[in-house]
N, C-alpha and C positions, 0 to 999 in steps of 0.2 A: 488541449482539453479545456472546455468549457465549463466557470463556477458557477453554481447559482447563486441568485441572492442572498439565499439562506447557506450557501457556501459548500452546498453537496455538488460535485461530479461521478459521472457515470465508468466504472469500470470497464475497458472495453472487455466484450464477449470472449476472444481470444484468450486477456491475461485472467478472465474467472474460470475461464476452463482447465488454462495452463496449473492455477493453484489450485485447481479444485472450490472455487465458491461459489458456495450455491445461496441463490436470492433469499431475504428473508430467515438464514438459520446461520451461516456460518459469519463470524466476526470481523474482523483486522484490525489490527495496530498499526501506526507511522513510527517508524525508531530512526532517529537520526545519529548517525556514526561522528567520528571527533573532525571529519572537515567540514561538516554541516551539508551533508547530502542526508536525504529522504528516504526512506524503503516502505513498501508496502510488505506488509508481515503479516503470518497467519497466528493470534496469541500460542498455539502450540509449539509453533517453529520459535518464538520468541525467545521461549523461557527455553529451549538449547542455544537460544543465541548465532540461531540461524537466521539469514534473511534472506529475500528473495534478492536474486541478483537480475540486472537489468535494466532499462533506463531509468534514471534519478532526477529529483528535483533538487534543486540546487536552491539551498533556501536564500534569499533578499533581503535585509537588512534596510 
């Protein structure tokens, strides 16, 4: 996946379908768990302390 300068990447089609996000209305969060992996979250799945499961970024140091 490709950053931009300004450090936005694009969702693929697929995983906005998969969670339901729809352009321009619904939000996300990145919450990272205690090994230091990534999740893409929807704030409502959050606050149950749900995350989407599925591939992770593995954060660099």
């Amino acid at each position: 996946m490709h950053v931009t300068r300004k450090g936005q990447v694009t969702i693929p089609q697929k995983v906005r379908e998969s969670m339901g996000i729809i352009p321009a209305e619904t939000e996300v969060d990145f919450l990272q768990d205690e090994q230091g992996r990534w999740y893409l979250s929807k704030p409502n799945l959050a606050k149950k302390k749900s995350v989407v499961s599925g591939p992770y970024i593995k954060a660099q140091n």
